[in-house]
N, C-alpha and C positions, 0 to 999 in steps of 0.2 A: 515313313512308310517303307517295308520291304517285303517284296515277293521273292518266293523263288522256287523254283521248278529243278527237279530232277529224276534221273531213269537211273537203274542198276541193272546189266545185265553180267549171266553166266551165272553157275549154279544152281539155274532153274529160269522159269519165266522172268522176262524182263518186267520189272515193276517200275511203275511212274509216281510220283507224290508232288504236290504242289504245300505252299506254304506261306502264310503270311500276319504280319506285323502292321498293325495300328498306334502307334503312341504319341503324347504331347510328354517330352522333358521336360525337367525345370531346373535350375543349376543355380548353385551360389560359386564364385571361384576366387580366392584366396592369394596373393602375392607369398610364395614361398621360396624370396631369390632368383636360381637361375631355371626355376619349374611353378609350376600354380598348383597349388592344395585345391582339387574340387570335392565338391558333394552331389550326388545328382538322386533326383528321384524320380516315376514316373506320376503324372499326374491323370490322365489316362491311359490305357492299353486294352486291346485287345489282339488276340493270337488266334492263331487256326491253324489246321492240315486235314488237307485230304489224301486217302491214300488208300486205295483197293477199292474205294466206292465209298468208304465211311470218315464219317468229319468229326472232329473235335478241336471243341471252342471252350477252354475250362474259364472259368469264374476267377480273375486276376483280381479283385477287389481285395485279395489279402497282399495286395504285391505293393497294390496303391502306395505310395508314400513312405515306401522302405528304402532308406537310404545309404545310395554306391558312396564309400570311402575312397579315392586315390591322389596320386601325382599326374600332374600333363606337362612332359617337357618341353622346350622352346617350341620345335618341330614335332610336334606330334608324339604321339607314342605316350600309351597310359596303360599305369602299375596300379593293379588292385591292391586296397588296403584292407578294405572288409565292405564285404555284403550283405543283403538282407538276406531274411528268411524267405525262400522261396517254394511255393505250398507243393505239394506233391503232384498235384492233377496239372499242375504248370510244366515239369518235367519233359515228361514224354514230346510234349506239342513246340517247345520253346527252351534254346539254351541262355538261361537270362541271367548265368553266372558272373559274364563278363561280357555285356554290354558296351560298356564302355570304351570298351580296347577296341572294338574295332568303329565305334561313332569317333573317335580320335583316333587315326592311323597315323602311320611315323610317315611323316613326308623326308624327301631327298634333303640335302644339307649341298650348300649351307642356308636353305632357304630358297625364294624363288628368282624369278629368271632365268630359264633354263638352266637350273639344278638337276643333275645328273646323277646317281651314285648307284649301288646297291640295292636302294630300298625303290627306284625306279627315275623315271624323269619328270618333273616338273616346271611346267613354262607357261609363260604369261599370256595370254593373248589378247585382242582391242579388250579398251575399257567400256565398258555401259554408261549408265547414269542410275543415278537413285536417289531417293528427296536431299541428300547432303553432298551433291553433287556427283562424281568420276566415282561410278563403282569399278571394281578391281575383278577380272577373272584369269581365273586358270586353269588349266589339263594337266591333269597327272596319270601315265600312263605306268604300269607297274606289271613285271611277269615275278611270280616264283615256281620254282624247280627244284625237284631234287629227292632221293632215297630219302626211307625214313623207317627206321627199322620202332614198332610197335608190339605193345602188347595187346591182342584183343581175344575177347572172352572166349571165342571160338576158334582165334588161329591163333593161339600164345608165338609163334615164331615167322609170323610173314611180315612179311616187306612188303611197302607201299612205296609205289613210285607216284609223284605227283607236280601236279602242274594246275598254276592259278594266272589267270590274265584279270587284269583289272584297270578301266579305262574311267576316270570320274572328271568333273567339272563342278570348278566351284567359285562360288561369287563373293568378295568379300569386298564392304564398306570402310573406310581408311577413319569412322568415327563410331558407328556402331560395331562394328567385326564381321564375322564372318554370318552371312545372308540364308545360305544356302549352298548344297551341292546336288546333283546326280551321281550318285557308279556303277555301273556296269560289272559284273563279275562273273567269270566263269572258271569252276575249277574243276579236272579232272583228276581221276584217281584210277591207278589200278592193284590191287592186292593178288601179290603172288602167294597164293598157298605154299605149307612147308612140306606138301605130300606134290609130288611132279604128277602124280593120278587126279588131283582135283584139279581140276579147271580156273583159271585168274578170275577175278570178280574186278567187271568195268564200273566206275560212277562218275556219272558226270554231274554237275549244279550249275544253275543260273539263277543269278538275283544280282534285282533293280533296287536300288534304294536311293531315296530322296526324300531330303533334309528340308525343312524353309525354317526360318526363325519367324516366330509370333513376336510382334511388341508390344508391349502394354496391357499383355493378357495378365490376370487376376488367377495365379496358381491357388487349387482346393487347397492344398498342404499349408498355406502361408510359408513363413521363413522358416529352412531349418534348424535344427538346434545347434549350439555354439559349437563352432567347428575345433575340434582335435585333435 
């Protein structure tokens, strides 16, 4: 499940839009060394957005069962290898390019216990329970920053300064793997026009996303096909 709410102001009224995500995964994943070959498909989904007053909800049943190709390395972090076809009225509502990269985020190295690095900090805290006994949690707390010079259709030469905070909790069983997580995310943005006469454009986003692992659910798709 993920929501998420954001405003744009400056170079005209401030606009608001909300948005959100419905799906069940389904995953086969592969021993490939020192990273895992996955495949993943959706076996439901639905998408929305509201925005000025008017909603669109498009028709994902051509998405159904079209399957992500990539790598998951030890710690997180996943390379697209190929995607599906994804139908056009999906577009606009939904970026369902690469899914994946950010359902597998690169955690801090070398691993947990308060793991510290770049990519943010990651630390343990009490254990739970769950039918196979001491379930495992954690807090991963993550800030990114920083210039980022873009190309976009209407301002070929601005520069975006930006800023993402992201707080998540996640539960993981030392027999079946990882439970579930919550994250928290909020990113700011501001785009400096290349003309000093136009005005910055502020954006802010929030989104909640929350994971659970189904077991012993019965995927529409059955198995996918032989992975390569």
């Amino acid at each position: 499940m993920i929501r998420s709410e954001w405003h744009v102001e400056g170079g005209g009224p401030t606009r608001r839009a909300t948005a959100g995500r419905d799906a069940i995964w389904a995953f086969r994943a592969v021993d490939a060394g020192d990273s895992v070959r996955v495949v993943g498909w959706f076996d439901s989904l639905e998408v929305w957005r509201d925005a000025g007053g008017a909603r669109l909800s498009p028709d994902t049943d051509g998405l159904i069962g079209g399957r992500y190709y990539g790598m998951l390395g030890a710690y997180g972090g996943y390379r697209t290898d190929s995607i599906p076809f994804i139908p056009d009225e999906i577009i606009p509502v939904a970026d369902l390019r690469h899914p994946l990269a950010d359902l597998f985020p690169p955690l801090p190295l070398p691993g947990v216990g308060g793991a510290k690095d770049s990519r943010g900090q990651f630390t343990r805290l009490s254990d739970s329970t769950s039918a196979n006994g001491d379930l495992l949690r954690f807090r991963l707390e993550r800030v990114d920053s920083g210039p980022n010079a873009r190309t976009l259709d209407d301002l070929p030469s601005a520069e975006i300064q930006e800023r993402g905070e992201e707080t998540g909790f996640f539960s993981w069983d030392p027999i079946a793997g990882l439970i579930g997580w919550r994250r928290h995310i909020v990113a700011n943005a501001t785009i400096q026009p290349p003309s000093a006469t136009q005005r910055p454009v502020h954006m802010r986003v929030e989104q909640d996303q929350r994971l659970e692992r189904l077991a012993g659910r019965q995927t529409r798709c059955g198995s996918p096909p032989t992975q390569r």
